[in-house]
C-alpha positions in Angstrom: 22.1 37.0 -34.8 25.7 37.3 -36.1 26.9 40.8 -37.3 27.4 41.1 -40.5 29.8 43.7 -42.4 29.9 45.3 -45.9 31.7 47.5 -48.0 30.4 49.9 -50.5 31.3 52.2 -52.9 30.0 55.3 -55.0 32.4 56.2 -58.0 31.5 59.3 -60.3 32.9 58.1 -63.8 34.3 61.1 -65.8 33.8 59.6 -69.1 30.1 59.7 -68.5 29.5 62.1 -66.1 27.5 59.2 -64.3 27.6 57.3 -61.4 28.5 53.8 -60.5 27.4 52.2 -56.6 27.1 48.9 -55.3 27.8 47.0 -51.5 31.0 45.2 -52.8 30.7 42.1 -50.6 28.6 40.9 -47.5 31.6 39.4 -44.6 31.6 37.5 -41.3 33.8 39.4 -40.3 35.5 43.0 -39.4 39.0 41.8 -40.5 37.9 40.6 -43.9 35.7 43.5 -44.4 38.7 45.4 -43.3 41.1 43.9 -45.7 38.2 44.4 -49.0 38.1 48.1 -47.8 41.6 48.9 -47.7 41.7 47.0 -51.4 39.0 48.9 -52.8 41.0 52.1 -51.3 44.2 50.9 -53.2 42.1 49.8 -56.9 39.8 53.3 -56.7 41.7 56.3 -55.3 44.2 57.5 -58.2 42.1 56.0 -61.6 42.2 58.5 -63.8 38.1 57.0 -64.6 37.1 58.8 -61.6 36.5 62.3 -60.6 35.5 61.3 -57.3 35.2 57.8 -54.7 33.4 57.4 -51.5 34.4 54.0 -50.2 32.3 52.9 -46.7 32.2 50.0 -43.8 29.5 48.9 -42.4 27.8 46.7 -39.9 24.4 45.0 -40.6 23.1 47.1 -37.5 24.3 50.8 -40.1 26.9 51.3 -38.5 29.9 53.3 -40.4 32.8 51.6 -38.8 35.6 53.6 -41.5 34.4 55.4 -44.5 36.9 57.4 -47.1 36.2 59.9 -49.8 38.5 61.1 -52.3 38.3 63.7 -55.2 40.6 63.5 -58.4 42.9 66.6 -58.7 41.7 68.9 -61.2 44.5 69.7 -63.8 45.0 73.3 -64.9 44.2 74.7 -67.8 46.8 75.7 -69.8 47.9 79.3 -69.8 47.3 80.8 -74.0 50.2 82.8 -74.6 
């Protein structure tokens, strides 16, 4: 049997304080599932719709082969004079 990889990802949405999670594509192999990653990375990380990202690799056997998490900076309240 062929390995398999695939790439996931689990977005909180701010707007609705909810979550969004799906495997973003099935791939024959590590390079393409490599190259899907890194794009998810790049579309994800810095929307302002998210207040957080987990981004993951894996192998059909659940194996994490890279895996990222970011969390939007929180902006500070302004100061009331």
């Amino acid at each position: 049997m062929q390995t398999m990889y695939f790439v996931s990802s689990y977005n909180f949405v701010k707007e609705n304080e909810g979550w969004n999670y799906k495997v973003e594509g099935r791939y024959d192999t590590l390079d393409l599932a490599r190259k899907a990653y890194h794009a998810l990375l790049g579309n994800y990380i810095g929307n302002t719709a998210y207040g957080s990202v987990a981004v993951i690799l894996t192998d059909s056997y659940g194996n994490i082969k890279e895996h990222e998490y970011w969390v939007a900076p929180v902006e500070p309240e302004p100061e009331e004079e």
